[in-house]
N, C-alpha and C positions, 0 to 999 in steps of 0.2 A: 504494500500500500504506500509506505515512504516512498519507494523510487517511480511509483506514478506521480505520486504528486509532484517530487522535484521533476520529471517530464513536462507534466504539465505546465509547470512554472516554466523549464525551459523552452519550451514552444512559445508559451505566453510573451517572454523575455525578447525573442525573435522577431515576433511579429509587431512588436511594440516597436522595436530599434527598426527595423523596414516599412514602418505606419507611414502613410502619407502625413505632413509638416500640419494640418488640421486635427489629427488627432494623438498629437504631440501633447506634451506640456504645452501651457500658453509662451512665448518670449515677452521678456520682462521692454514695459512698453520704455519705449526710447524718449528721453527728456534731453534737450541739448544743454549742453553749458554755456558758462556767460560768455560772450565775445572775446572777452581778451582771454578765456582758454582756449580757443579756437570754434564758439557758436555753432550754431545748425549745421547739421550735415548737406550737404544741395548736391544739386545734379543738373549737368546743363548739356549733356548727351541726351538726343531726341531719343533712342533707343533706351537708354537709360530710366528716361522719365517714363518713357510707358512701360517698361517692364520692373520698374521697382514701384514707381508712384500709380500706375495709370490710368496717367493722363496723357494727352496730344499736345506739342509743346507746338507746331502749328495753329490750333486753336487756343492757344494761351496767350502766343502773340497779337493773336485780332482782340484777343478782351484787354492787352497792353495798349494796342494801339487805340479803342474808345478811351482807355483812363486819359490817353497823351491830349483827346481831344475836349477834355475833360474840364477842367481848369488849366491855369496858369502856369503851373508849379504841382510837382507831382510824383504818385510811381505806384507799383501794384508789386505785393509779396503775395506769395501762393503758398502754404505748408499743405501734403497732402501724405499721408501714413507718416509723417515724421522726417520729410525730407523735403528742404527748403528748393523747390522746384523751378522756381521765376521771381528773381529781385532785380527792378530794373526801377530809374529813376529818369527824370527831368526837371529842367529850369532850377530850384534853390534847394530840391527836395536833394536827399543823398542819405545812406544810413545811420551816420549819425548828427543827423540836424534833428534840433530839439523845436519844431513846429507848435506854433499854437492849433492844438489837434479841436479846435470848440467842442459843441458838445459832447463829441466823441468821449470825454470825457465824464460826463454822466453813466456812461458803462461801469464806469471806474469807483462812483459813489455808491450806485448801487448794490455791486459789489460787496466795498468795506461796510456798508448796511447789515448783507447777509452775516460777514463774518461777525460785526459786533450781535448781530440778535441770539449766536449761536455764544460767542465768547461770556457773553454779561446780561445770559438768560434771566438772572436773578434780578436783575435791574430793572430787566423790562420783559417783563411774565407773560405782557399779551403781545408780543413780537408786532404781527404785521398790522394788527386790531390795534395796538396801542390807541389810547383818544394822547396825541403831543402838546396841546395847547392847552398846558399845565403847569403849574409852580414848581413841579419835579423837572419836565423835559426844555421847557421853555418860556422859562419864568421873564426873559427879557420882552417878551409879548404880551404878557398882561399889565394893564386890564384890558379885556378883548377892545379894540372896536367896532367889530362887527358880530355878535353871538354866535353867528353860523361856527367860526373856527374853532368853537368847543367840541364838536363832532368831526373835525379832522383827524382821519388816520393816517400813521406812516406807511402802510400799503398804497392810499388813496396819494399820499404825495409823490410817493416812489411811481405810481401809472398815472400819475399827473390828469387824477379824476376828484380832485382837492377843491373842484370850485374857482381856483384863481383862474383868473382873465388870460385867454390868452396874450403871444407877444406880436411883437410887428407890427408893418402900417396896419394890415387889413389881418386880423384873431380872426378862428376859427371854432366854434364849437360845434362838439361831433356828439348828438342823444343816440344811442343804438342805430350806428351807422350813417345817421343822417345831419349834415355839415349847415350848419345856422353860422352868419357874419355876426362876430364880437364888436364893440367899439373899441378905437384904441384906448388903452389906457399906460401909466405909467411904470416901467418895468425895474430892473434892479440898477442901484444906483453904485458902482464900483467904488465910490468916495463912504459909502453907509452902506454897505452891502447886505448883512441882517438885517439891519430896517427895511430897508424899503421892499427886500422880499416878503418881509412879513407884511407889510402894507400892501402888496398887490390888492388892489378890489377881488371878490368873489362875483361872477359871472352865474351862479347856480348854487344851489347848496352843495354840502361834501356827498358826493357819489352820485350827484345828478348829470353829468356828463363829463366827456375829456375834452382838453384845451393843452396845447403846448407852451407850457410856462415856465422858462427857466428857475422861478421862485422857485417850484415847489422841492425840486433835487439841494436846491441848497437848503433850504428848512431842515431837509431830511438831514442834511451834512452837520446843521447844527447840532437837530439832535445827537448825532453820532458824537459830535465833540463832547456833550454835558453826561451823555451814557460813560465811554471809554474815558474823560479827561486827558485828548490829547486832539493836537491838530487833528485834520483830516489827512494833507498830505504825509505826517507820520507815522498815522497808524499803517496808511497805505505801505507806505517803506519799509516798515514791520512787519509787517504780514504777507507782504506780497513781491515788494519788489527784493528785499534783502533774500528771500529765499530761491527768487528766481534768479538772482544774478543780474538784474538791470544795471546798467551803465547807466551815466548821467542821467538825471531826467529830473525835473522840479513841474513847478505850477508858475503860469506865468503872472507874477503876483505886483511886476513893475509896469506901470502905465506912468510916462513920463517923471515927473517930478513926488509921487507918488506911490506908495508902497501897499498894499494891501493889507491886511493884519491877518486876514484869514482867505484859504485856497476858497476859489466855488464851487461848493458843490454840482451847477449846472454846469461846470467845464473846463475849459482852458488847463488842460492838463498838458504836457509836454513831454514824449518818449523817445527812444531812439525808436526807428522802425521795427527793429529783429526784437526789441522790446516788446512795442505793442502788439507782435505776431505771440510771442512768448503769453501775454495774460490772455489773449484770446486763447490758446494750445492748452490752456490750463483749463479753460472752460469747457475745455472740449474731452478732455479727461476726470469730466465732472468733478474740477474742483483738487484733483489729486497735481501736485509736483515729487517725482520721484518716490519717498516712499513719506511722505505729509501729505494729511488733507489740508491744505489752506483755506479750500470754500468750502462750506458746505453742500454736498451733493441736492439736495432737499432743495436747496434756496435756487441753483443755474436751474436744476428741472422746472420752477415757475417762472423764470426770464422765459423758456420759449414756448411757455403754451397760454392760450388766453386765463386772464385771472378774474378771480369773482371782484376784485378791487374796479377792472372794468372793464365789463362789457360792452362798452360803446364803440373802442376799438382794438385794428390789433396791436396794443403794446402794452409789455408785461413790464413790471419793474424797471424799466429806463433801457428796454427791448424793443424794440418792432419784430413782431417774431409772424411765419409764413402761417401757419396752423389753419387760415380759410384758403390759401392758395392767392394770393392778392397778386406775389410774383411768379407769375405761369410755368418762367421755366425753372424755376427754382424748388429742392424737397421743400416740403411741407415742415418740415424741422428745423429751417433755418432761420437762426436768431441773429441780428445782427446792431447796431448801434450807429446814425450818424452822426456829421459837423460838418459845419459850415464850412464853405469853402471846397466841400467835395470829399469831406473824410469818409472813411465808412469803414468798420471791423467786423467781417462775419462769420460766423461757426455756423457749420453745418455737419452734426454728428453723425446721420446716415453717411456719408460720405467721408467720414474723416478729414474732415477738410476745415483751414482755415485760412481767411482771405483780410487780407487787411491794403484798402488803397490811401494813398496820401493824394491832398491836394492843396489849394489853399495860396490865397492870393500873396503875392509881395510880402505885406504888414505882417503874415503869421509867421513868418521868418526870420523876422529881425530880432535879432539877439537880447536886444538890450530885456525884451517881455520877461527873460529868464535868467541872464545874466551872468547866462552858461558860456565857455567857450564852443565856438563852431567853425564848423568845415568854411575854407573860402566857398563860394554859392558862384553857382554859375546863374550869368545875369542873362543868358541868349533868348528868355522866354519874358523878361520885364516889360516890351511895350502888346502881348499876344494880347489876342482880341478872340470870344468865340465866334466860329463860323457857321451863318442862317444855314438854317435846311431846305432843301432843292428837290423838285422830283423826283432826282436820282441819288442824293447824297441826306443822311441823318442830318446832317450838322454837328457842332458841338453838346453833346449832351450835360449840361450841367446838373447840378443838386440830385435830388432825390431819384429822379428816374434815370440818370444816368449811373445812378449809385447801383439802380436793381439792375438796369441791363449789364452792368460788369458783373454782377455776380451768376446772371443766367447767362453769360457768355464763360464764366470760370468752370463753372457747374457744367455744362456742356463739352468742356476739354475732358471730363471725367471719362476714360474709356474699358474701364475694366465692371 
């Protein structure tokens, strides 16, 4: 009976070591290191890319080529199974110029939101329920001026269904799918920047509808500071970027003569490129860097799927996530984050894929915002202009829908 059984085992033994690589042990997923140990592993062999990554590096190039037509100032990173596939630049963009990435940046708050509600549960018991407009979370806001903001949740600020007014000339409010004109009103003041976000007028009550209000991400940042007791940009550095290895990167917190006292939470964050590929990668490994959870898994699963916070549209937690199919060619899983100027970061988990473009006019360039050393900028694209669309020709696709065509033109090089 013993030496069946060791047969057994050695048969077993055999067919395990000649198993097809599927039913293998798993291989331990690939994290790259920081830069200066030599970063992302890439591949720029057309055969290469489709037999390790696949994808079509042919078709990678026409979704380079709308980023170029894109904005100003620019460039498109592809990670696809772990291998940095396509990094390619223009005009002041380059890998390590620290851009004012706008809202883009708001990814980044929401973020250290999840990790604070997981870190300093005890503090704040009802997580995304919290009511914030209170002597605990944000006592610099009372006495109310308007009653309503007694019923604001940090769910409802994070899906910016908080009631404040939208921004811009012409606000937007969206009741379950359907888009009603705001009037303008006055938005955050960089000289008072807690104040005045907390002064935004309400446009509805908390959870009567969405509106894109820079206020309502920095509120949530406030909270974040009175919860943890520490900047926003440090906790960030703590949690996120010291683990991952980031290179320089700050908040662009100098406007002329003028210092800021605290980052925003609606934006202006500032990273190297392979950086901001880096927290997007991490999102895409639900929150795990090498063998740390740094995010909670729980919290990226509600960034891409519609939230009870609101259903008026689709954006989850400081996400626009695919989940009704809005962009055609794109899975249904893809979350992603923009800014102004042309930024956009997307995960797309089906796919293993993450996408991050740069864009961004002239001004988000310029150093002094951060006060960082940078790359000399190549000036060849300073007087570009975008170009009308022709019967025969797109044009320059700026803002948002050229943000979604680059990602169903990335998604489409996908060939395996």
């Amino acid at each position: 009976m013993r030496r069946q059984i060791l047969s057994v085992l050695h048969v077993a033994a055999i067919l395990l070591a000649t198993a097809a690589p599927s039913l293998r042990a798993t291989p331990k997923t690939y994290f790259p290191p920081p830069d200066s140990e030599g970063g992302w592993r890439d591949l720029t062999d057309p055969a290469q890319i489709r037999q390790l990554a696949g994808m079509d590096a042919e078709r990678l190039e026409r979704a380079y080529q709308l980023t170029e037509r894109s904005s100003k100032n620019g460039g498109l990173l592809v990670v696809r199974h772990g291998y940095l596939v396509l990094e390619k630049y223009f005009g002041r963009a380059s890998r390590n110029a620290n851009p004012d990435m706008a809202s883009t940046g708001k990814a980044f708050t929401s973020i250290a939101c999840g990790i604070m509600l997981h870190e300093f549960k005890d503090k704040i018991p009802d997580g995304l329920d919290t009511l914030v407009f209170t002597d605990q979370y944000l006592p610099e806001a009372l006495p109310l001026d308007d009653p309503r903001r007694a019923d604001i949740t940090l769910g409802q600020l994070l899906c910016m269904t908080a009631g404040y007014n939208g921004e811009g000339g012409a606000p937007v409010g969206i009741i379950m799918g359907k888009a009603t004109p705001l009037k303008p009103s006055s938005g955050q003041d960089i000289r008072d920047l807690d104040q005045s976000s907390l002064k935004v007028p309400l446009w509805t009550h908390p959870g009567g509808g969405y509106a894109y209000s820079s206020a309502a991400p920095h509120i949530a940042s406030m909270v974040l500071r009175r919860v943890t007791g520490m900047e926003l940009k440090d906790y960030i550095g703590r949690r996120l970027g010291e683990p991952m290895g980031w290179g320089a990167w700050d908040y662009c917190l100098r406007r002329g003569d003028f210092v800021m006292p605290h980052a925003n939470g609606a934006g202006s964050i500032a990273l190297h490129a392979t950086d901001a590929l880096r927290f997007g990668y991490c999102l895409l490994q639900d929150g795990k860097w090498e063998d740390r959870q740094l995010v909670p898994a729980d919290y990226i699963a509600l960034c891409r799927q519609p939230s009870p916070y609101n259903p008026h549209a689709p954006f989850s937690l400081q996400f626009e996530h695919n989940a009704d199919g809005h962009v055609a060619g794109a899975p249904r899983d893809a979350f992603y984050k923009s800014g102004a100027g042309g930024f956009g970061l997307f995960v797309v988990p089906s796919l293993d894929l993450v996408i991050y473009k740069l864009g961004g006019g002239n001004g988000q360039y310029d150093p002094s915002l951060t006060g960082l050393p940078q790359p000399d900028p190549k000036t060849d694209r300073d007087d570009w202009k975008p170009l009308p669309a022709t019967p025969f020709f797109e044009g320059s696709q700026t803002g948002d829908d050229g943000l979604r065509h680059v990602l169903e033109l990335v998604t489409a090089a996908v060939v395996d």
